[in-house]
N, C-alpha and C positions, 0 to 999 in steps of 0.2 A: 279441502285437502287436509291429510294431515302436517305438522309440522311442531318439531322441537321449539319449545319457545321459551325464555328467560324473561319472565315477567315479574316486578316487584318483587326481585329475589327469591324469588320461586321457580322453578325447573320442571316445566311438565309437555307433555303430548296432547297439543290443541287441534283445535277444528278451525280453519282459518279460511277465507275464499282464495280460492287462485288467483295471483296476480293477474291484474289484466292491462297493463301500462303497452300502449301500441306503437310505442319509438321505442319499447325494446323488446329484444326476442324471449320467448318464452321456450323454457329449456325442462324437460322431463328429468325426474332426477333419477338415475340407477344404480346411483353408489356415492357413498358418501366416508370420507375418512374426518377420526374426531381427531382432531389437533390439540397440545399442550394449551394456546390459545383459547380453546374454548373454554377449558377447565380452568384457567385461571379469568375468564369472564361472569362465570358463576361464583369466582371468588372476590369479586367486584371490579375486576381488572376492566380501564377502558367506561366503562357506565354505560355498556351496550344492555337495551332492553329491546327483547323481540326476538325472531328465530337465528337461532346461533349456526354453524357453521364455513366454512369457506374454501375446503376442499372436496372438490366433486366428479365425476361424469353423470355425463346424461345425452339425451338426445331433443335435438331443438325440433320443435313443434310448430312453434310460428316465428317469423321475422315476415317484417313490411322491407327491411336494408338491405337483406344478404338473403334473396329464395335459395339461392345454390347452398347454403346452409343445414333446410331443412328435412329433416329424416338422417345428420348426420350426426354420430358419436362427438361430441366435445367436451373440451375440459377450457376451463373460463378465467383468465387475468380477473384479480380479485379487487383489485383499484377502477372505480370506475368515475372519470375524472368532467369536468363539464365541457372538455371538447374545445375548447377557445382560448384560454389562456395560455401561456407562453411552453408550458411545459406540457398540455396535449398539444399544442401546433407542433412542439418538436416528437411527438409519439412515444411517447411518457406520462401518463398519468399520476403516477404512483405519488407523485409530490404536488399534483393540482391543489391547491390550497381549499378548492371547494369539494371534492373527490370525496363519496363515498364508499365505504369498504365492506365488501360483502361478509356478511353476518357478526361486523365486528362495529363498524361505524355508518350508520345513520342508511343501511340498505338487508333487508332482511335476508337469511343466509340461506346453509343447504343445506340443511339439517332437515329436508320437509321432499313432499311427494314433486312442488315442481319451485323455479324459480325464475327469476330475470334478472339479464344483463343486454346492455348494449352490445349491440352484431359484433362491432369491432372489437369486443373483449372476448370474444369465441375463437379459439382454434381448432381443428378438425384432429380427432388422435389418428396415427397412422393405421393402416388395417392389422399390422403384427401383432401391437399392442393390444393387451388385453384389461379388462378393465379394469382388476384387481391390481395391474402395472401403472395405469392411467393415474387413478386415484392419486397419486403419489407426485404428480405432476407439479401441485402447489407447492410442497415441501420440500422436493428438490431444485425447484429454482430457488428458493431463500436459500437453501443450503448452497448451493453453484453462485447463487450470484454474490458471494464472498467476493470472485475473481472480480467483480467488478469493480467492487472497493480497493482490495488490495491485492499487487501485483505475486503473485503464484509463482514462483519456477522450480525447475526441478530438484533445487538447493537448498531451497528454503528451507526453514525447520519450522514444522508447525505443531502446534499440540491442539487439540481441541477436549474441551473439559464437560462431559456429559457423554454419557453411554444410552441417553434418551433418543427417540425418534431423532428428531434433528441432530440430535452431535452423532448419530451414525450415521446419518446421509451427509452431514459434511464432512464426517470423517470420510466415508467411501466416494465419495465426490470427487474432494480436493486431493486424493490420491492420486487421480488423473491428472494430476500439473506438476507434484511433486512427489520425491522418492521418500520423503523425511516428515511421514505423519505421526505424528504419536496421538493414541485414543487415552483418554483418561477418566476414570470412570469408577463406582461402586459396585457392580453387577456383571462378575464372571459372565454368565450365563448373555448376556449382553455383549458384554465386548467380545463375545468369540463370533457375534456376526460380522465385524468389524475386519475380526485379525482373520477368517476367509478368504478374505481380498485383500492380505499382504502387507494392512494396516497394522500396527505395531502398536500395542494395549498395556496401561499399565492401572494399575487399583490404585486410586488414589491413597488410602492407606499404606502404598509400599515406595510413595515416592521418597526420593532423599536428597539432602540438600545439593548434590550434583547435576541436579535439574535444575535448582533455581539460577534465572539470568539465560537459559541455554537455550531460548526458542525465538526466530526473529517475528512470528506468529505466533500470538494466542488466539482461538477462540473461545469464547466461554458462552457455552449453548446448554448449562446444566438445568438453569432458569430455576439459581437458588441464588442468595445473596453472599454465600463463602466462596459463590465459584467469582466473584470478580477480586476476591482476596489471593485467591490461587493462581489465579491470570500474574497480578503483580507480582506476583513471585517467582511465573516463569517466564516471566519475557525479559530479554535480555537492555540492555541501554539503547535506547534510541531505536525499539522496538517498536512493536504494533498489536493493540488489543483487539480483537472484533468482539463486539457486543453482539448477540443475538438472540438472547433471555428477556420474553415478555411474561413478566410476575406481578400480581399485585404486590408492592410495597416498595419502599424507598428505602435501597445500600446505603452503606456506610462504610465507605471504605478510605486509604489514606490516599487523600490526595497529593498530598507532598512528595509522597515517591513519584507521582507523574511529571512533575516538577523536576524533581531532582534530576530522575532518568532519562528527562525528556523523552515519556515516551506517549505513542500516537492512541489515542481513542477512537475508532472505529464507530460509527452505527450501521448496522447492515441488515434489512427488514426484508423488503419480498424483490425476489428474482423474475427474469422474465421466463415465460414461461417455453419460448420456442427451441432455446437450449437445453430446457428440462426434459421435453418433449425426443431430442432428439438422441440426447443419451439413453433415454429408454429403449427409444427405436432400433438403437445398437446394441443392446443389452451389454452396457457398458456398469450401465449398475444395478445391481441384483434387487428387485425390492420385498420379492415376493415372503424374502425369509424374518419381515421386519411386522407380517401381519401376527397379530397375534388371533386376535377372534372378529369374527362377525355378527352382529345380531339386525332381527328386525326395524326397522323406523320405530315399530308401534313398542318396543322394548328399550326404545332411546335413553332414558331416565337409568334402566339399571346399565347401560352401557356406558354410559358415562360415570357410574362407579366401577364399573369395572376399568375402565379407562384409567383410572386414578389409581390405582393399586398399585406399588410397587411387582415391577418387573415385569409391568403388561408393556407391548409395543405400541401397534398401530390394531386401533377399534373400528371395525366398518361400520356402517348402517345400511340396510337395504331397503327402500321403502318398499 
């Protein structure tokens, strides 16, 4: 088959055999979205070598666990844990200490014609949804499962700092909990997907010092190292930052203000996927206006430069 691969910092379209591991299902791939994540794995982020992706549909081919599976559309939990320790017995993966992560840590991704996961990390997409909607499954449960870390109401004041894939799906996400989102960001042309859906946009260049202190949420999803400078500037005392920027490199920013303001550091990585799943099903959040282009698998390479360009959104692949 083919597939995207990240080998000794190299970036190309190999000939690879099809998995063939028979304790897990094997999954066709028919659509594939590139994530900011990938792009900074090629920038050495994480020291993943092998086929990159982790946002996908497709349709399962074989399972030995789950027959009632097969021949159905799914979209796949990207944590795939060993099933035994304390946090899968509790049906959670995502923090199994030995858990593999699809196309990012230590399990080949889905960037390629087929792939494999464990039965239990497949959910079936609803018949409404369409697969160009599907796609998007991964990225808005990271974005939704915010609520998980931190409590949402309709009061809140939130800002979220990036106009990228993700700080618009958490911006239009987290609109559903609260009335009081603000989008922050570089790219007009960007934030007006955002302010559609009643999300309230400002250019980071025109902010002014009547923001700082004034939001009991930050996110900072720009997945640059100024947005966690920015964060601290708008979160008010005894506030709350969420991290959600995977970059290669290491911030510098003043930790002393955390200190002083006591305020809370967040990490908030991947969402589950059945709430992601079900907003879509409602067409509760728009995705469709967040693709920018599609290309072939076998054109994967210039896609992922075009991926990388300012003011592209979301990159499909089709193999």
């Amino acid at each position: 088959m083919k597939a995207l691969r990240f080998i000794d910092g190299q970036l190309g379209l190999c000939d690879i055999a099809i998995p063939n591991d028979p304790t897990e299902a094997l999954v066709r791939v028919v659509l594939s979205g590139i994530c900011n994540t990938d792009l900074e794995i090629v920038r050495g982020y994480a020291g993943f070598s092998g086929t990159i992706g982790h946002e996908f549909v497709g349709i399962v081919e074989r399972t030995r666990d789950a027959p009632h599976l097969i021949g159905k559309r799914v979209v796949g939990e990207i944590n795939a844990g060993c099933g035994k320790c304390e946090k899968c017995a509790a049906g959670d993966p995502r923090h199994c200490p030995t858990r593999t992560v699809l196309g990012i840590v230590g399990r080949e991704g889905a960037h390629a014609e087929y792939l494999q996961l464990p039965s239990r990390n497949l959910l079936e997409i609803p018949a409404g949804v369409t697969d160009e909607r599907a796609v998007f499954a991964e990225p808005l449960a990271a974005a939704y499962g915010i609520t998980e870390r931190v409590d949402i109401r309709p009061e809140t004041r939130v800002a979220v700092i990036g106009d990228g894939k993700l700080g618009l799906l958490c911006a239009m996400s987290l609109a559903l909990r609260s009335q009081n989102i603000t989008l922050i960001g570089k790219h007009p042309a960007k934030m007006a997907v955002a302010k559609t859906t009643g999300v309230e946009t400002v250019e980071l260049r025109n902010l002014t010092a009547s923001a700082n202190g004034h939001f009991d949420v930050v996110v900072e999803a720009s997945g640059s190292e100024s947005g966690f400078t920015t964060a601290l500037d708008l979160v008010r005392s005894r506030g709350k930052i969420v991290l959600k920027s995977t970059f290669h490199g290491t911030p510098v920013w003043a930790t002393s203000r955390v200190v002083v303001d006591e305020i809370t550091i967040v990490g908030s990585r991947c969402g589950r996927f059945a709430p992601a799943l079900d907003l879509l099903a409602g067409g509760l959040v728009k995705t469709e206006s967040l693709i920018s282009d599609e290309f072939s698998l076998a054109d994967g390479v210039a896609a992922m430069d075009h991926a990388a360009k300012n003011g592209v959104l979301k990159v499909l692949l089709r193999p």
